[in-house]
Each structure stands twice: as C-alpha cells, then as structure tokens.
C-alpha positions as CSV (number, residue, x, y, z in Angstrom):
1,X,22.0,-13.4,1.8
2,X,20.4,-12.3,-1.6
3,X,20.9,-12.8,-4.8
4,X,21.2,-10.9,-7.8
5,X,19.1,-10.9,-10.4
6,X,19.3,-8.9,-14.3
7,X,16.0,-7.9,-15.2
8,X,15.4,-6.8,-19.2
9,X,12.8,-4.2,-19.5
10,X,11.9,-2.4,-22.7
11,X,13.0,1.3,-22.7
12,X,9.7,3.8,-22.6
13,X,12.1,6.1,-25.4
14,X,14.3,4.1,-27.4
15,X,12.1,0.9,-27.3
16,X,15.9,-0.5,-26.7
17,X,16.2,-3.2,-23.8
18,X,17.2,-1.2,-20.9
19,X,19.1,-3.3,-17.5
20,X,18.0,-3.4,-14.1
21,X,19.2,-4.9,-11.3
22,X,16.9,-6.2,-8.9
23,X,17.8,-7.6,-5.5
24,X,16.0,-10.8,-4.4
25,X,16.3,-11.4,-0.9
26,X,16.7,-15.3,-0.1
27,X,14.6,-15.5,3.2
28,X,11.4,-17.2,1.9
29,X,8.0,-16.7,4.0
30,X,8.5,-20.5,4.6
31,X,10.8,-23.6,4.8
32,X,10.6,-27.0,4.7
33,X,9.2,-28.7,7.8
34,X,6.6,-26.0,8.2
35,X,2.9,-26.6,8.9
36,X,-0.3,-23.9,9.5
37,X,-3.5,-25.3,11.1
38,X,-6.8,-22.8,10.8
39,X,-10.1,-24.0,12.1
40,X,-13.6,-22.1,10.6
41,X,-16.6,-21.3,12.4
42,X,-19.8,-19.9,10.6
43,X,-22.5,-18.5,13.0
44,X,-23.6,-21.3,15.0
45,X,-21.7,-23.6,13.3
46,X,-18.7,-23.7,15.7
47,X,-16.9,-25.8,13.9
48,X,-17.6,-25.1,9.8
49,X,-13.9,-26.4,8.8
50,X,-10.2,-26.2,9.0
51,X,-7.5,-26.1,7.0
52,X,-3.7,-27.4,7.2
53,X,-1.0,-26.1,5.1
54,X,2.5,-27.9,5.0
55,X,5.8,-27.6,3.6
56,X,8.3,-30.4,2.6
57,X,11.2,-30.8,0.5
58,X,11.0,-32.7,-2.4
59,X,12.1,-33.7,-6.0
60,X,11.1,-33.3,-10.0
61,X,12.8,-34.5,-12.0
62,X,16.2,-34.5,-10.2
63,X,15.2,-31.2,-9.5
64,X,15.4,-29.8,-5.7
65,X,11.2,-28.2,-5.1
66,X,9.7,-27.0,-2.2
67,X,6.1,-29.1,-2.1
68,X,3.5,-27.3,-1.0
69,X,0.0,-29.1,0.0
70,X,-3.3,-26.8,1.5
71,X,-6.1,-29.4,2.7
72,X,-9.4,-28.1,3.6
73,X,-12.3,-29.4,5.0
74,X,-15.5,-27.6,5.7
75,X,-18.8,-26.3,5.0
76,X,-21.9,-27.0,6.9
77,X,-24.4,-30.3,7.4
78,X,-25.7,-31.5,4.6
79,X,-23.5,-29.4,2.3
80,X,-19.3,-30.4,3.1
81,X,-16.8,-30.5,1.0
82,X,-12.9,-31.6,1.2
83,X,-10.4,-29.7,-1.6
84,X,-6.8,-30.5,-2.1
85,X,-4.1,-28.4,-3.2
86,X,-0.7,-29.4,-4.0
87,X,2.2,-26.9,-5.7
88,X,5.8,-27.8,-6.3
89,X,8.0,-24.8,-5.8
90,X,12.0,-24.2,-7.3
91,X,13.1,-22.8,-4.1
92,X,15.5,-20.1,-5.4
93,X,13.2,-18.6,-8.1
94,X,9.8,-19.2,-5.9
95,X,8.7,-20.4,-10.3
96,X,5.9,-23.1,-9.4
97,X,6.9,-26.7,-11.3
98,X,3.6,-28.3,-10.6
99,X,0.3,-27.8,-9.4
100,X,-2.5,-30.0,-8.6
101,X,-6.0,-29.4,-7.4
102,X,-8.4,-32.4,-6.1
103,X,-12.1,-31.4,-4.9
C-alpha cells in the first residue's frame, strides 16, 4: 500500500509554488520486533566489538513511534568504549520525534 503525498516546490520560472505528487511507499526497511547483531574484529583483535540494533513500538506523547536503540561496544584493551543511541520514529512519515545519544 502507499500513500500519497503533495509536495510544494518553488517554480524555476514563475517563482509560483508549483504541485507534485510524490508516492511514498509504506513498506519500511524495518518493523517493530526487529533486532541486528554485528560483531568487530581489528587485526588481531578477534573480537574489537559488536553492536545490536533493535526496533520496538512505543509512545510520545499519546503519539504511536517506532523506538529505535543502536548499542555498541568496542575498541581495543586499554582503550574501550560503550555508546548508546536511541531515536523515536513517527512511523508513517519516518520524521524522528526524539533522539538521544549516551557515550
């Protein structure tokens, strides 16, 4: 299914607002429910890090979001690190609500 979408763009002659119509196909890259696991390696280091992104349905404001969260750990001894990643998504417009970084 897709949606329809009107799209005002200035006009290159008239500098009048000219309408397009652009199609925006509802199939998303992900859903809800959905996790990614990745695991680093550096050289020797067989092991330098992974990283798990998730997916889960959530709310703002009685608003309907898609939560995205990216965890990473990595690096190397004596120099790790751990970084956090958190996005709140409107699911029909893909417009971020939120977005929060920890390091």
């Amino acid at each position: 299914m897709s949606v329809m979408m009107m799209l005002g763009l200035p006009h290159a002659a008239g500098g009048t607002a000219a309408w397009r119509q652009i199609v925006v196909n509802e199939r998303r890259p992900f859903a809800s429910g959905e996790r990614a696991n990745y695991r680093a390696s550096w050289g020797i280091f067989g092991r330098a890090g992974s990283a798990a992104l998730t997916v889960a349905s959530d709310t703002i404001n009685g608003t309907a979001v898609l939560r995205a969260v990216l965890a990473v750990r990595g690096g190397i001894p004596g120099a790790r690190f751990t970084e956090r990643l958190e996005s709140w998504i409107d699911p029909q417009t893909m417009a971020s609500h939120r977005f929060s970084q920890h390091t």
